[in-house]
Structure formats: structure tokens, C-alpha cells
C-alpha positions as CSV (number, residue, x, y, z in Angstrom):
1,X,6.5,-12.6,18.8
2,X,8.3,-11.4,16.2
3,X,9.0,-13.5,13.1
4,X,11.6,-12.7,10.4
5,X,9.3,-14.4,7.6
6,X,6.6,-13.2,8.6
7,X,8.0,-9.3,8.7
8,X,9.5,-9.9,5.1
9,X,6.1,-11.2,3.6
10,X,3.9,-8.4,5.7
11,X,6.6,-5.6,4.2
12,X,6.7,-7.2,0.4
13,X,2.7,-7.4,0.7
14,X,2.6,-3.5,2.0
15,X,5.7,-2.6,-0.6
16,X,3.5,-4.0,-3.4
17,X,0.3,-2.4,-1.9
18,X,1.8,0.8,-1.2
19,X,3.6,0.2,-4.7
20,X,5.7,3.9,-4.2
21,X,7.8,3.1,-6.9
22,X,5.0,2.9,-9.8
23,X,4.0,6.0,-7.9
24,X,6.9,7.9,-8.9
25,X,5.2,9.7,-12.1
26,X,2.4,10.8,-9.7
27,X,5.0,12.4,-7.4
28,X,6.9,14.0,-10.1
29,X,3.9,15.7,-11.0
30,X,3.0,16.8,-8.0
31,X,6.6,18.0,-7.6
32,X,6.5,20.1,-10.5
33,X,3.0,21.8,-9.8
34,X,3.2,22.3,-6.2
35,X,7.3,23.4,-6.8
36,X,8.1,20.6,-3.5
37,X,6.7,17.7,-1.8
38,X,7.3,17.4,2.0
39,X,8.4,13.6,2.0
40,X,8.6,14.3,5.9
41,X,5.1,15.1,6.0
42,X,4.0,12.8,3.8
43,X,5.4,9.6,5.2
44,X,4.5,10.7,9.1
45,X,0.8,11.4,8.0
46,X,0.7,8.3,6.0
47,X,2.5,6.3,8.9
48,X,-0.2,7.2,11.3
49,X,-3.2,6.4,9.0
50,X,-1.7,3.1,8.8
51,X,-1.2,2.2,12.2
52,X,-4.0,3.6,13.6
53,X,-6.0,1.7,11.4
54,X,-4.4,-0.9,12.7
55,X,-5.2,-0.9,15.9
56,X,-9.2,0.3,15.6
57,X,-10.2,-1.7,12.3
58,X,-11.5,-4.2,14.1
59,X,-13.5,-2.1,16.3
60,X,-15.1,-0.3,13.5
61,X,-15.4,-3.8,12.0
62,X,-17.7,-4.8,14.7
63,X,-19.3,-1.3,14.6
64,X,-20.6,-2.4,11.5
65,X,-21.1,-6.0,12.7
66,X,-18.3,-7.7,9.9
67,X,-16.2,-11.0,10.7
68,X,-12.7,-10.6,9.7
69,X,-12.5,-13.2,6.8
70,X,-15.5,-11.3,5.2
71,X,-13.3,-8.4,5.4
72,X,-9.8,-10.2,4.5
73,X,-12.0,-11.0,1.6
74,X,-12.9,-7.8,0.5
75,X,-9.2,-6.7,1.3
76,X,-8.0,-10.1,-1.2
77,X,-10.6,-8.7,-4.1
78,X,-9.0,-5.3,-3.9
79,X,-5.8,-6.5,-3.9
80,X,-6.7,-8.5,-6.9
81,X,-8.0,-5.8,-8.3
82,X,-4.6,-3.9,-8.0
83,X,-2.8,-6.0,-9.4
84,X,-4.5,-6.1,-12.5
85,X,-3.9,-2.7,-12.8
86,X,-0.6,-3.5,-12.1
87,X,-0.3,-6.0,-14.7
88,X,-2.7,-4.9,-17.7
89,X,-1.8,-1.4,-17.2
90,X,-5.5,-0.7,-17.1
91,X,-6.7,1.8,-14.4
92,X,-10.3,0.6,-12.3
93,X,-9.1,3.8,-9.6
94,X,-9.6,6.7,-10.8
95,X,-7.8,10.1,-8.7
96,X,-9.6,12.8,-7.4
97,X,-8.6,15.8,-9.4
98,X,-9.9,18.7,-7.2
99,X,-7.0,18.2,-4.3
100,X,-5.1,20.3,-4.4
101,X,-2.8,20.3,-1.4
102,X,0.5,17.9,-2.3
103,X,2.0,16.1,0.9
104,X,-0.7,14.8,2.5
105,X,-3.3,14.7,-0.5
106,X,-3.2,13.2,-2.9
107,X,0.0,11.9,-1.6
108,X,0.1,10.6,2.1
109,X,-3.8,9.4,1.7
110,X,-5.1,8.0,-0.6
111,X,-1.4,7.5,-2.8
112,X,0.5,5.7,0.1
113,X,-2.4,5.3,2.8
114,X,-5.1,4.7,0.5
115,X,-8.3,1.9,0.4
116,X,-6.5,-0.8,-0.8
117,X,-3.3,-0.2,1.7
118,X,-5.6,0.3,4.8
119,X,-7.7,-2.7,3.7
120,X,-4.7,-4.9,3.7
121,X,-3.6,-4.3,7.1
122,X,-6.4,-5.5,8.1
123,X,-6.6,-8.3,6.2
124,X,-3.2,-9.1,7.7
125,X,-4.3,-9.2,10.7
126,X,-6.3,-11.9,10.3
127,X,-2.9,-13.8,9.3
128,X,0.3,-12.1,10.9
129,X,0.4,-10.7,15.0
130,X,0.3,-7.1,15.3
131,X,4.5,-6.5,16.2
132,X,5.2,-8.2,12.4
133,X,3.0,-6.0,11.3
134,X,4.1,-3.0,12.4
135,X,7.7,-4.0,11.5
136,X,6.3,-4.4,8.4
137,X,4.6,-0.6,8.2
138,X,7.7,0.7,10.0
139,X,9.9,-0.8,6.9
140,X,7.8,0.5,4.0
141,X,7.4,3.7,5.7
142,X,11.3,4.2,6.0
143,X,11.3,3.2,2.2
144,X,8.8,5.6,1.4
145,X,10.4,8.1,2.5
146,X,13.8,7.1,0.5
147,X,12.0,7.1,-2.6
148,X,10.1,9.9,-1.8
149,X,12.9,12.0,-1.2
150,X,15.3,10.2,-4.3
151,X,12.2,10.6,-7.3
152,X,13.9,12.7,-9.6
153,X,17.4,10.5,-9.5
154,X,15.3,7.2,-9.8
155,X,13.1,8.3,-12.5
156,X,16.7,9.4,-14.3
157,X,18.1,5.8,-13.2
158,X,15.5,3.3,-14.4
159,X,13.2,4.9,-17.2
160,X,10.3,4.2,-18.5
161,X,10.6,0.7,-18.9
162,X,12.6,-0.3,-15.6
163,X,9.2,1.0,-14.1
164,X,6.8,-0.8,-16.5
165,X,9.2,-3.6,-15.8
166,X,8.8,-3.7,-11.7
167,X,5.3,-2.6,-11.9
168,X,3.9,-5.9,-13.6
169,X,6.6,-8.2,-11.4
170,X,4.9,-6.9,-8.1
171,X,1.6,-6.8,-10.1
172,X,2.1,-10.4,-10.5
173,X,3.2,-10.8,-6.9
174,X,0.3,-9.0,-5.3
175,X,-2.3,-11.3,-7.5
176,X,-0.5,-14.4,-5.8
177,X,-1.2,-12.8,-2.4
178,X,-4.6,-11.9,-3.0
179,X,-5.1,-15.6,-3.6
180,X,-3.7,-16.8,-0.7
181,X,-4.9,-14.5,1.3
182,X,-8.6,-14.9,-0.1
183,X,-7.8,-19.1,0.8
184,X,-6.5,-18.0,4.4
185,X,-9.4,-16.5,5.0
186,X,-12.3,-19.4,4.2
187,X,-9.8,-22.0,5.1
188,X,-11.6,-24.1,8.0
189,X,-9.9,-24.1,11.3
């Protein structure tokens, strides 16, 4: 049932999804224009997103009559595409700039509970069982929630480039996940 590899590679495939701490400019801002951020708030809203797409993905899969290695695929390609962001410091997602409420948007969805994080979970599924996954969301959520509420001292701690720095080695991580994932997927059984 539950799997200590298995829990470490679901939470370093949702901490590099998630990716909170290349988030921390974004949260900054939103500190400083909304005067707070409710990290509570935030990380509980976020949480649930997460797991209750969890648990009805597939359904709305098969609402829409999609196999689950199409849409591990489609999970892989974003992930991919992430990472590329991650590494060429280009940006392919653009932000919506009308929200305007803080904790739970832009923050909890679509920052920490967005596309590419919600597609991923169910792309794990087609790999991991459900209680390493949830270990896994659990784990990054409780993380979160630490960075959340620590921003300003980490931004003071690691700079510029200690970000730029762990960006582009999870960017580099998250590519070599989409790849396997993508060969997981359309292995044969």
C-alpha cells in the first residue's frame, strides 16, 4: 500500500509541478498589493482542488470518453512544457491579470492548483496507487504552506540567483519526468 519511493518521487514530481519556490516573486507581489496573503486559505483551497481531482478525474475522463495514457500524455506534454519554462526562462502561460482576490486567486488555483498540477495527478495515477499519492499532496501541501508563510525571509535568504539557480535544477528534473512519464504511458503491458 504505501511505498516510501514511490511517495518521495509522487512529492518531488508535485514539488517541481507546484514549483512554490519559483513562485515566490508572484506571492511577494501579491503580498504587497493585497497588504497579506492567507497561506491558511490558500493551501486548504488548493489542498482540496487537488485531491478532489484526484478522486473524480477519471470519471470526468470517461465523461469525455479519454483512456488514461492519452491523458498521462497530455499531462507529460505539459509537464514538458513547464519545464522549459523552467529552464529557458521563457514564459508559454501567461496570468490572468483581472483577479483580483489574493489567497485563492491567483494563488490557490491556478498558482498552486493550476492545469499543469491537476493534470499531473492524474497522470500519476496511471503510475502510483492513490494512498502515495495523497501522501504525496499532503507533503507539498504542508510545504506550501511553510513557504507560503516564510516568503519574505526566503526571498532575503537566497536572492535572485539562489532562485534562478533551483528553478532550472527542478526545470531539469521535471523534463526527465515528463519523459518517463510520456514512456510509462505507451509502454505495452
Amino acid at each position: 500500500m504505501f511505498n516510501i519511493k514511490d511517495i518521495l518521487s509522487v512529492t518531488l514530481i508535485l514539488f517541481s509541478i507546484i514549483d512554490i519556490l519559483g513562485s515566490i516573486p508572484i506571492v511577494i507581489a501579491l503580498r504587497r498589493k493585497m497588504g497579506h496573503v492567507q497561506s491558511e486559505q490558500a493551501t486548504i483551497v488548493s489542498g482540496a482542488i487537488m485531491i478532489a481531482f484526484l478522486f473524480l478525474g477519471q470519471s470526468i475522463l470517461k465523461l469525455f470518453a479519454l483512456d488514461v495514457a492519452s491523458f498521462a500524455t497530455a499531462g507529460a506534454i505539459i509537464m514538458f512544457i513547464i519545464a522549459m519554462e523552467m529552464i529557458l526562462g521563457m514564459t508559454f502561460f501567461k496570468e490572468d491579470p483581472s483577479t483580483s482576490s489574493g489567497s485563492v486567486v491567483p494563488l490557490a488555483f491556478p498558482l498552486i492548483a493550476g492545469a499543469g498540477t491537476l493534470t499531473t495527478i492524474l497522470s500519476l495515477r496511471s503510475i502510483y496507487s492513490v494512498p502515495n499519492i495523497l501522501v504525496g499532496i499532503v507533503l507539498n501541501l504542508i510545504f506550501v504552506y511553510i513557504v507560503l508563510k516564510a516568503s519574505n525571509w526566503l526571498e532575503k535568504k537566497l536572492g535572485k540567483s539562489g532562485f534562478a539557480i533551483l528553478r532550472k535544477v527542478f526545470g531539469i528534473i521535471l523534463l526527465s519526468i515528463a519523459v518517463k512519464i510520456f514512456k510509462q504511458s505507451w509502454a505495452p503491458a
